[in-house]
N, C-alpha and C positions, 0 to 999 in steps of 0.2 A: 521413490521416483527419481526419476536422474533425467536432472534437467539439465541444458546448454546455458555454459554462460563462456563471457570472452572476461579480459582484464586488464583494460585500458587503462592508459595513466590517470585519467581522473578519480581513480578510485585510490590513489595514493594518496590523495587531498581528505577522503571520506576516510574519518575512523574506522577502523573494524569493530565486530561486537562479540564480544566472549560469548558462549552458547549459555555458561550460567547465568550470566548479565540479562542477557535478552530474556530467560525464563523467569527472573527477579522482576523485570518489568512488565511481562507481558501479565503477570499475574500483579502486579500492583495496579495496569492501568483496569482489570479489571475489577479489582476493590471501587476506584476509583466513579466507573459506569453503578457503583452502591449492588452490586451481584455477586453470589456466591458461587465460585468458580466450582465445576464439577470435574472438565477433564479439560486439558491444553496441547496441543497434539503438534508439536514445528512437522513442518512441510515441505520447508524452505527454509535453508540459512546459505547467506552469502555476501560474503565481505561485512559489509553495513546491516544488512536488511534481513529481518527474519518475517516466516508469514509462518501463525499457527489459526488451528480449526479450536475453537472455542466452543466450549459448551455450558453455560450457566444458569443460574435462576436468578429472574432481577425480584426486588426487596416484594413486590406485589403476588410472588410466586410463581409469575409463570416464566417458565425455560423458554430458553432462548440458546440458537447456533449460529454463527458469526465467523469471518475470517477475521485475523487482526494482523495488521501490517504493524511491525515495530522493529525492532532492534534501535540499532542507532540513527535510527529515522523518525522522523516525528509519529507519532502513532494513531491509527484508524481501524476503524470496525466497518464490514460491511454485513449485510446478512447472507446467510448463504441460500437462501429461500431458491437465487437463482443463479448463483455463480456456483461451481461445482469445483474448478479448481484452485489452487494459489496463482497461477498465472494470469487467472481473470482477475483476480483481486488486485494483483500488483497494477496491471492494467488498467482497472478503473482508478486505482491510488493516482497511480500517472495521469491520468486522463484528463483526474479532478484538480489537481495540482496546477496547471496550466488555467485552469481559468480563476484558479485559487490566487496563485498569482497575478492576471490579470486585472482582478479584483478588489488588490492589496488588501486583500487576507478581509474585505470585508463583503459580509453574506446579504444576503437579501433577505427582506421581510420574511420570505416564502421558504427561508433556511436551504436554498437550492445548492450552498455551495458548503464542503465539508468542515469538520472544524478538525483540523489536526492537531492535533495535542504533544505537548512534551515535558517529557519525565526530568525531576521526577516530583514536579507538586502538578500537572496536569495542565497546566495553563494554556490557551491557546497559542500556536506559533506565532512570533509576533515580525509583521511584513515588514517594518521597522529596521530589524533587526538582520543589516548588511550582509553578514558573514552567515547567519543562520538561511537566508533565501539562497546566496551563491549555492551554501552545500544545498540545498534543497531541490533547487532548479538541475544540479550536475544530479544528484539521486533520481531526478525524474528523467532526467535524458538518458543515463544510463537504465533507467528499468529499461522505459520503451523503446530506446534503441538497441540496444544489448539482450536483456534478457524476453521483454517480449516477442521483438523480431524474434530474434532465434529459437524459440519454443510456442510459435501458431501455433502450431497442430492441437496446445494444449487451450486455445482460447476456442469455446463451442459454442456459449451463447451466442446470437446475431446480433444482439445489439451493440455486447460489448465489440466483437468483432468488427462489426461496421464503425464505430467509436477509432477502433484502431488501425483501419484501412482510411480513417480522415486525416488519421494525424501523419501517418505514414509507414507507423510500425509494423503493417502485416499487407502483402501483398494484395489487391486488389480482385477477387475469385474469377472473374469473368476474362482480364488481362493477365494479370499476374506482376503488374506491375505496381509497387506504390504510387502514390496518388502527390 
């Protein structure tokens, strides 16, 4: 698939990720979730950030599909149960991000907010950690300004979509206007 992206300068700040690097980790963070990888599929690579479709069995046996945000990005799993594409994934990475931050990186009893993870011993992102939130924060402004904007078409779900007509990244269906 041949997605739209742009290449602002703050992407000069954000490491890039070898394609082998990012296939090293994406399958370490999956040791990591204690799952036996079956197949790993990139989707998406760009600059920093890869998204692959994930197919595994966790240690109880039962298989499990997932997208997994990584590269040289803190790394996340969603299920695919209802995101179909990488766009929507990146989307909710962005989405959740913003309140992750708002949160400083601490989750609630109810586990509502994600735990991003970074390679390579797994540990959660720590809000602490200055230089690690800058990049974090510029990673999340450019997915959803950059690459979600510019590839709607690829965000189907409604909720996610509504999720990203709040924030601003995709135009508004009724006006056409962000919000």
């Amino acid at each position: 698939m041949d997605y739209k992206f742009s290449t602002p300068p703050i992407l000069e700040r954000l490491t890039s990720v070898e394609h082998d690097f990012g296939m090293l980790s994406a399958k370490s963070y999956v040791r990591f979730l204690k799952a036996r990888l079956h197949s790993l599929e990139l989707h998406l690579h760009i600059h920093f950030l890869m998204v692959f479709h994930v197919t595994a069995t966790e240690a109880s046996g039962e298989t499990f599909s997932c997208w997994l945000i990584g590269g040289n990005a803190p790394h996340l799993n969603f299920s695919d149960k209802e995101i179909s594409t990488p766009i929507e994934a990146i989307a909710l990475y962005a989405y959740y991000s913003t309140y992750w931050c708002a949160a400083k990186g601490v989750t609630d009893d109810e586990g509502n907010l994600p735990e991003y993870r970074v390679a390579p011993n797994w540990e959660m992102l720590d809000y602490w950690d200055k230089e690690a939130i800058y990049d974090f924060n510029a990673m999340t402004m450019y997915i959803g300004t950059n690459l979600v904007y510019q590839n709607s078409e690829f965000v189907l779900h409604p909720d996610i979509r509504d999720k990203c007509v709040r924030r601003g990244w995709i135009a508004h269906p009724a006006t056409g206007k962000e919000q």
